[in-house]
C-alpha positions as a Markdown table, in Angstrom:
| # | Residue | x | y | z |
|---|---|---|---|---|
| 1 | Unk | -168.4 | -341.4 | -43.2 |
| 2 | Unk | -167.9 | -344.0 | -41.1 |
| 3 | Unk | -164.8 | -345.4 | -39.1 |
| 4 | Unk | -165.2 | -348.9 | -41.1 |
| 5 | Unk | -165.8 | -346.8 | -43.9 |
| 6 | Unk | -162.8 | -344.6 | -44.0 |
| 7 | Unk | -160.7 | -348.2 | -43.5 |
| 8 | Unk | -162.0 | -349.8 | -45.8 |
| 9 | Unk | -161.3 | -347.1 | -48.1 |
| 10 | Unk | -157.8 | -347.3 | -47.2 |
| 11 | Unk | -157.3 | -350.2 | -48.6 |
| 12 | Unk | -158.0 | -351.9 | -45.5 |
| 13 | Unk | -160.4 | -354.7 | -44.3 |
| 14 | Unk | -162.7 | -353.8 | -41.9 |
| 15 | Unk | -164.7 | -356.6 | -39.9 |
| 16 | Unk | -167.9 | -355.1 | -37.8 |
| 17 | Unk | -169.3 | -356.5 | -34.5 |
| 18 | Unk | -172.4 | -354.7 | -33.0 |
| 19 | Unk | -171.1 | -354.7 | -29.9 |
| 20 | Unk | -168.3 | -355.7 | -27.7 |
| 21 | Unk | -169.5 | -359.6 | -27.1 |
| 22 | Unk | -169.7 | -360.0 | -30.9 |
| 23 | Unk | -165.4 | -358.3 | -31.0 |
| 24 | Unk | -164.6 | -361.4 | -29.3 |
| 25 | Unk | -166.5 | -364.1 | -31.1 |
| 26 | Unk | -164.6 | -362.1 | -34.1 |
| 27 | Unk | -161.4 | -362.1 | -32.3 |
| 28 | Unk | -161.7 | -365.8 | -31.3 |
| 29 | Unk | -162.3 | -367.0 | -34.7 |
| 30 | Unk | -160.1 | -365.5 | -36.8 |
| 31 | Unk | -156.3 | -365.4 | -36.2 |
| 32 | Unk | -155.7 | -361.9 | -38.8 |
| 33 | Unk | -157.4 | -359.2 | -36.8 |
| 34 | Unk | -154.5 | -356.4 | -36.2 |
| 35 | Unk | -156.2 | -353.7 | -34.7 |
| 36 | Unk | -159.6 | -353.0 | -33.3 |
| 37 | Unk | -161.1 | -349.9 | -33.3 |
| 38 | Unk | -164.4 | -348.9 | -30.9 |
| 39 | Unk | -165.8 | -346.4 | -29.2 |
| 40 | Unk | -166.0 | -346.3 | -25.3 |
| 41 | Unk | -169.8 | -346.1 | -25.6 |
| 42 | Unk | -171.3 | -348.8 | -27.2 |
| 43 | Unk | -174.4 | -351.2 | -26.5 |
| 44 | Unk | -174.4 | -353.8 | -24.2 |
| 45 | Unk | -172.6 | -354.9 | -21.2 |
| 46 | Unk | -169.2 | -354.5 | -22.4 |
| 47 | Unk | -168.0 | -350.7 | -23.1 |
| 48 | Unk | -164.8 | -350.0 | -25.1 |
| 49 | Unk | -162.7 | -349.3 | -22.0 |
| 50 | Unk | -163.6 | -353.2 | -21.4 |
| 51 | Unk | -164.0 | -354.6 | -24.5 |
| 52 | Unk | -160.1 | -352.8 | -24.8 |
| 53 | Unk | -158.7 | -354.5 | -21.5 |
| 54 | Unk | -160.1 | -358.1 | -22.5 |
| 55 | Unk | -158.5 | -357.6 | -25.9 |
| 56 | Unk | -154.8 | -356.4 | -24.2 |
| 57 | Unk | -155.6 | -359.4 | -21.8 |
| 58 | Unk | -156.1 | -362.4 | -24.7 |
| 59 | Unk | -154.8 | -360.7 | -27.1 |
| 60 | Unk | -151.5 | -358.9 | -26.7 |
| 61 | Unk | -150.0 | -358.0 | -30.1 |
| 62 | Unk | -153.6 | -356.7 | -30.9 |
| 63 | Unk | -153.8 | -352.5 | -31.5 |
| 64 | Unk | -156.3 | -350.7 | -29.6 |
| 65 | Unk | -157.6 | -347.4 | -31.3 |
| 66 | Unk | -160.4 | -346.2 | -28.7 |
| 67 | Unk | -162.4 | -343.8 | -29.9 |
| 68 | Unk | -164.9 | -341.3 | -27.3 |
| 69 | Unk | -166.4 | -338.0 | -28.0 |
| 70 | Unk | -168.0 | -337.3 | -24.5 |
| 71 | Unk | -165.8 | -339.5 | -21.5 |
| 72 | Unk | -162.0 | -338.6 | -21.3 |
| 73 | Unk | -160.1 | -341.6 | -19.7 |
| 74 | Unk | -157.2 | -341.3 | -18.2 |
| 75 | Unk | -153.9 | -343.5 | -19.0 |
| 76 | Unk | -154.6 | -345.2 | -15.8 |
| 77 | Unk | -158.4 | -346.0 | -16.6 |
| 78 | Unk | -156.8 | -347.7 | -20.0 |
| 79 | Unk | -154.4 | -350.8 | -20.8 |
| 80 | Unk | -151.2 | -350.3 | -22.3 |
| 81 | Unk | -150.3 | -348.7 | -25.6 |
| 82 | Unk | -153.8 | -347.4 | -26.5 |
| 83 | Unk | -154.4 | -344.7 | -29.2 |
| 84 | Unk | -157.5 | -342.3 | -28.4 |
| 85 | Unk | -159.0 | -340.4 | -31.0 |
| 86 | Unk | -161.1 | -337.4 | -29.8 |
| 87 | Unk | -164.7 | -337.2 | -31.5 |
| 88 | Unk | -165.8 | -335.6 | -34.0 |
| 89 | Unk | -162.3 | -337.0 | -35.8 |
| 90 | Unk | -161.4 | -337.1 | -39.6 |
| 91 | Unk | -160.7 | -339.4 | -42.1 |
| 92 | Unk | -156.8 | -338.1 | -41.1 |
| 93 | Unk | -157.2 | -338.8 | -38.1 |
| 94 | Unk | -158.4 | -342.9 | -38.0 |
| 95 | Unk | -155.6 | -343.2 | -40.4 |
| 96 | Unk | -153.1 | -341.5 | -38.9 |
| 97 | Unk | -154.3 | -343.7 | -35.8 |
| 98 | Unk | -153.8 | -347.1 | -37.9 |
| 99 | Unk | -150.4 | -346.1 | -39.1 |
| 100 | Unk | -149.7 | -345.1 | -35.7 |
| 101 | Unk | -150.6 | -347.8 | -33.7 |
| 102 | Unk | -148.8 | -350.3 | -36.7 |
């Protein structure tokens, strides 16, 4: 199962963007979006260590849930109050993130 999957069945609603140009367009047109949750790799020019900074830049109250199986960041190497779920993680786990980072 999925991470949009596993929120979804939460009760949550989960918006998907390909990639980390198609976040912002999502993030620019809509005023409800809480909490994003990506992975550090993901296609195009924009990784989630990015995609995460941009959103902490525009977006302040916005929670970050990164998500990487294979690169480690360090706090430094991340913007402020960032929760980083280790791959492979469980359906526990993205929730307890949510909940968490709310």
């Amino acid at each position: 199962m999925d991470a949009a999957s596993i929120i979804e069945k939460a009760g949550f609603e989960a918006v998907e963007a390909k990639n980390a140009d198609e976040a912002i367009i999502v993030l620019e047109t809509r005023s409800d979006i809480n909490v994003i949750f990506t992975d550090i790799e993901m296609p195009g020019d924009m990784n989630g260590l990015k995609l995460a900074f941009a959103v902490r830049n525009r977006w302040p109250p916005v929670l970050i849930i990164i998500a990487s199986g294979r690169i480690r960041p360090q706090p430094n190497e991340m913007p402020t109050n960032v929760t980083v779920l280790r791959k492979p993680y469980s359906e526990l786990d993205v929730l307890a993130a949510i909940r968490q980072a709310a």
